[in-house]
N, C-alpha and C positions, 0 to 999 in steps of 0.2 A: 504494500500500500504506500504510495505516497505521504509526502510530510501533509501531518493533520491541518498545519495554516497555511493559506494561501492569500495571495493578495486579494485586497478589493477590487479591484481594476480589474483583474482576472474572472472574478465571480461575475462581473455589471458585462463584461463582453459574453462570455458563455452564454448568461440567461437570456442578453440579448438580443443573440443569433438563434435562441428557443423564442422570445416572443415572437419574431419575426416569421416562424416557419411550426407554429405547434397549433396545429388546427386539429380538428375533430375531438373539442370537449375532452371534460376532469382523467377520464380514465386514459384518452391516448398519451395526455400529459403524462403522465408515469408512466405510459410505455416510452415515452421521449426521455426523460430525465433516465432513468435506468439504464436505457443507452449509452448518453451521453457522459454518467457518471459512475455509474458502476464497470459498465461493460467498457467504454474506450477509454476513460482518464484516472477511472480508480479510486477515485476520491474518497470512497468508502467499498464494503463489500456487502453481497444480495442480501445478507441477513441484518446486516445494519437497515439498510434502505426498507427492507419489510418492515424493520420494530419501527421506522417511521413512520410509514405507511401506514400501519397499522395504530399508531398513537394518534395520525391527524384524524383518521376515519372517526375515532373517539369525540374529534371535535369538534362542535358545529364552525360553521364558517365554512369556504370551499377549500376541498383537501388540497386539490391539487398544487394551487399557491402556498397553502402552508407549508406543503413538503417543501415545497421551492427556498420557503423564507429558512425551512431548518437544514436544508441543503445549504444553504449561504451560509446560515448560522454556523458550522461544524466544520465549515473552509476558511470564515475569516472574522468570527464571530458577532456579537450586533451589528457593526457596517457591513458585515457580509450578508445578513440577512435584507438589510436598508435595499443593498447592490442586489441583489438576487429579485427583488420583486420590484423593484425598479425598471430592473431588465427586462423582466419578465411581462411586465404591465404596461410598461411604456409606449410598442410598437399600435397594440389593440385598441388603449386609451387613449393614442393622437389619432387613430382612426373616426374612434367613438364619437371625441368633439368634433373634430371637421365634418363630423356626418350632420352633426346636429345644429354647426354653422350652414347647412347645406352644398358644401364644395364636394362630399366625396360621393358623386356619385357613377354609379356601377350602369358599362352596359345589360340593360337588362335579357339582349338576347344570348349573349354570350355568361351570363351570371351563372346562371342555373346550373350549365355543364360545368364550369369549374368547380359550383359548390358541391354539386356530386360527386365529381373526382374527388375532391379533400374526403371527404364520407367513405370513398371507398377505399384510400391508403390508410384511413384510420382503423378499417378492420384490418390491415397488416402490421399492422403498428401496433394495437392491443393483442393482438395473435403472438406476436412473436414475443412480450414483454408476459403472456400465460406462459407459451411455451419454455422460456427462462426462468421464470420461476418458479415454474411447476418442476422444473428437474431440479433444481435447487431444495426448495420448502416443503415439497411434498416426495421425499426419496424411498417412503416406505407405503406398503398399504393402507394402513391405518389413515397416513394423512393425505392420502391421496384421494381415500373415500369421503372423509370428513372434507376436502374441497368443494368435491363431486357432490355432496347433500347441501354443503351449504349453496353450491349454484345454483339445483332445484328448489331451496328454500327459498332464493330468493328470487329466480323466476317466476313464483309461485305468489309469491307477497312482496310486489313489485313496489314499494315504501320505503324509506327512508327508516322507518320502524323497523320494519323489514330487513334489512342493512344490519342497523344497531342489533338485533336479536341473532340474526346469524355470525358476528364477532363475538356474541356475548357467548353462546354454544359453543360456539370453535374454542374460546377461552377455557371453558367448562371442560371440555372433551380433554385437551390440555393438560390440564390442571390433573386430572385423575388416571388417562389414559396412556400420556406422553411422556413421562419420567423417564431421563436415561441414568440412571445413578453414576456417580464418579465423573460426568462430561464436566468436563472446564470451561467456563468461558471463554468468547474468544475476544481477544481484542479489537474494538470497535472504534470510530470516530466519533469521537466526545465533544461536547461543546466547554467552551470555559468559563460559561457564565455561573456565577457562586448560585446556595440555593437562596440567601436572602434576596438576592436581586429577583431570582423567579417569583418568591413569594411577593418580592413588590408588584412586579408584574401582573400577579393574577387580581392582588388586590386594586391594582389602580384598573381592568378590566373591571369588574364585579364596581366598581365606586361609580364609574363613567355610568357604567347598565343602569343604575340605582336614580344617580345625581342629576342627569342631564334630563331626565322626564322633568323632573320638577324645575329646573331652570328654564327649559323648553316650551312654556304655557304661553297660551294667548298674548299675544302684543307684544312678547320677548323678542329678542334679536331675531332678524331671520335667518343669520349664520349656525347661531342657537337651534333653532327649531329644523334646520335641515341637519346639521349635526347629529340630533336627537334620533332622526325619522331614521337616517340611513345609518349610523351607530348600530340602532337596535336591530334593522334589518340584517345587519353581519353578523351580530349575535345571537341572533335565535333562528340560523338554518343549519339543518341537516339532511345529509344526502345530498349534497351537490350544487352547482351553482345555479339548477335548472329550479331549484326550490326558492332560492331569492323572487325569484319575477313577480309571485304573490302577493310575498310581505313590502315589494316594492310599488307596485301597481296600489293596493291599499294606501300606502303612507301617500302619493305625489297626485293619482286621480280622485280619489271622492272632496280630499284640502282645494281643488282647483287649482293646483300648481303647474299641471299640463293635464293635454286632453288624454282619454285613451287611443282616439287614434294615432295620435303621436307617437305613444306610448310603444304601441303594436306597433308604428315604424321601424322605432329603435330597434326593438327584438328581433324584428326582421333584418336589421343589418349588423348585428349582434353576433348573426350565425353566419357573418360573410367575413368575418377577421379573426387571426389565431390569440391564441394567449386565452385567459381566465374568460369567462362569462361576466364577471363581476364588473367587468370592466363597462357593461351598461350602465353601470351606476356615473361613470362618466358622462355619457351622452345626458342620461335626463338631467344632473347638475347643470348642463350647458344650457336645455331647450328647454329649461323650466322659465315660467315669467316670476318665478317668485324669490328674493332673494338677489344675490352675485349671481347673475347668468353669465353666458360665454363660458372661456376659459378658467376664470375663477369659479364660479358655478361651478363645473366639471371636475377640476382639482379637488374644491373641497369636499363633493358627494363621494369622490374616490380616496379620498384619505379615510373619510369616515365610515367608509363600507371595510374597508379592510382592515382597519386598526383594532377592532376585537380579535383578529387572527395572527395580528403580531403581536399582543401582550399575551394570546393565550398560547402559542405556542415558547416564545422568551420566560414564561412562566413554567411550562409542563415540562422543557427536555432539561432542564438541570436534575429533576425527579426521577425523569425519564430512565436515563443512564443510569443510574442507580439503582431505579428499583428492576430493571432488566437483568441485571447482573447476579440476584437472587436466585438457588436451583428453582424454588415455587412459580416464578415467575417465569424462567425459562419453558418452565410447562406451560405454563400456560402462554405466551409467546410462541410457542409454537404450534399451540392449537390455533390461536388468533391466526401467525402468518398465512396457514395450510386455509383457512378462512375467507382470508385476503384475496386468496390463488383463486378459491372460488367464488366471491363475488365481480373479480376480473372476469373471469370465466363467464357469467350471467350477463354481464355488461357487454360480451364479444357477443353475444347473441342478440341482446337488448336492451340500448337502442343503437349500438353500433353495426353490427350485420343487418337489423332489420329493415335500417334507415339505408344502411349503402349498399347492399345487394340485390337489384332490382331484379336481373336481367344476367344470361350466360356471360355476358362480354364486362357484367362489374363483376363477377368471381375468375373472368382469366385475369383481369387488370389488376386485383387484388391477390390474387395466387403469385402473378409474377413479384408485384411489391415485396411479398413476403420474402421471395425468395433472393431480390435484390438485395433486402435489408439482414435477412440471416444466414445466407450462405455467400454472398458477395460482400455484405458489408459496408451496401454503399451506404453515405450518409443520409440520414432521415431526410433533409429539409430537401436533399436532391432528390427521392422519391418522391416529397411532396410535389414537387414542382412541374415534375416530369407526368406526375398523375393529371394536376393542373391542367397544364397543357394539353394531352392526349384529349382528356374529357371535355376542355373549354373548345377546341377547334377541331379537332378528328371528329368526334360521335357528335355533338352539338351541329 
């Protein structure tokens, strides 16, 4: 393994060249980052990257970003984290306000195929990120069936609840089934934040959730009051960033802050840029009438969608690391990861194959992706591109 710090500059280019080219939603994102960091630069190794994986699924907010910020976190500590979602959010959120200045727009006959192309490298990209860590995290029966049930559980009970209850079993199963007596831990990428600092973290989280309702009342700031809206929308989702649109639709159309066809605009161009979901929180800051609109609007709905996912994860992995290193907890760790494997699993089925495999010629174009990316090697964002392409101007 490589030395555990690395610069900041280093982390802000990496994630960069991920917002830039990480299309098809939360789940391809960790088949992208696993790539990028476990499999070509080492930064960490697949069991590290599961216990994270597996502690952000824990967290409401959207996972994918959080791995990202504890990716950063464990290469160059809090500024690595700042640079890692920086990078990561930057390319999608100067998409998101220019959309909502009205400059970015998309041919629409040509849209369609490209957005299907991204949909369908994304089932190569989550295929091949099961397939790695399936030989990894699931190397025996036992935890290879516990994948396999928890995929059916949660194709079955397709929730966010659903989610949460199938880690919670994996953990269980773990805990009582998965004991290897005498295993050692293995050494991991740590972060070097103390635990006092975590515990500040969690508690300036938890005070914001608390404090800002009550500063946020009628005729208060209007910096205050979107603060408040889009704060608590980062804090109370789980299961993905496809779970925010709700709590944000609630908070910005019944106040009259924008309309919902606007709304529905956003969303629709939402799904035409890489990086986080979250990152709509941008656009409606910008094309809200209420408030700092523009630019400022948009910064600040995006700092405050995201900022419960960086106190909660700057709080959780100082504990993290710790309580992983436990035999008890390694059981159950390992029930979680083989979990992990198979709610990836569920996810390659639905909504990522169900969405991008239309037709005979999106399962050759995604057969071959695959085979570029796991037996060639070529780079992700070059698969993306070439998918792009084929599908915006060949089949279109």
């Amino acid at each position: 393994m490589r030395d555990k710090q690395g610069s900041v500059v280093e982390v802000l280019i990496v994630f960069f060249k991920l917002g830039l080219t990480s299309f098809g939603g939360p789940v391809a994102h960790l088949g992208y980052f696993r790539e990028a960091f476990v499999t070509q630069r080492h930064w960490l190794d697949e069991k590290s990257y599961a216990d994270l994986v597996a502690m952000c699924q824990f967290l409401p907010g959207p996972a994918s970003s959080q791995v990202g910020m504890g990716l950063g976190m464990m290469r160059a500590g809090l500024p690595g984290a700042v640079a890692a979602w920086i990078g990561f959010t930057l390319p999608s959120a100067l998409a998101m306000i220019l959309f909502a200045y009205g400059v970015a727009e998309l041919d629409m006959a040509t849209q369609g195929g490209w957005l299907h192309g991204l949909k369908v490298v994304a089932v190569a990209v989550v295929a091949q990120a099961v397939w790695g860590m399936a030989r990894t995290l699931c190397p025996d029966r036992n935890r290879a069936t516990l994948a396999i049930v928890t995929a059916i559980l949660v194709i079955i009970w397709p929730t966010a609840l659903g989610q949460m209850a199938a880690i919670f079993v994996g953990g269980v199963f773990g805990w009582y089934f998965l004991r290897i007596p005498g295993e050692q831990p293995e050494e991991r990428a740590a972060t070097t934040l103390s635990r006092p600092l975590g515990m500040l973290f969690l508690a300036l989280f938890g005070g914001l959730l608390l404090l800002l309702p009550f500063l946020a009342v009628e005729g208060a700031s209007s910096w205050l009051q979107i603060m408040d809206s889009f704060y608590r929308s980062g804090s109370l989702v789980f299961g993905g960033g496809h779970v925010v649109l709700p709590l944000l639709q609630a908070e910005v159309v019944p106040s009259g802050w924008l309309s919902n066809e606007l709304f529905l605009a956003g969303y629709g161009a939402a799904q035409a840029v890489p990086g986080p979901l979250f990152t709509f929180a941008a656009y409606l800051g910008a094309a809200m009438g209420f408030g700092p609109s523009g630019w400022m609007g948009g910064l600040l709905a995006l700092l405050a969608v995201f900022l419960p996912s960086f106190l909660l994860v700057a709080g959780m992995l100082p504990f993290w690391d710790s309580f992983r290193k436990r035999p008890v907890a390694q059981s159950l760790l390992r029930g979680v990861n083989a979990a992990v494997v198979g709610l990836l699993l569920a996810a390659l089925y639905h909504p990522v194959w169900t969405n991008g495999i239309l037709s005979s010629t999106d399962f050759i174009l995604a057969l071959a992706a695959f085979g570029l990316l796991q037996f060639w090697r070529v780079p992700p964002w070059l698969v993306v591109t070439l998918a792009g392409v084929f599908t915006g101007f060949v089949i279109s």
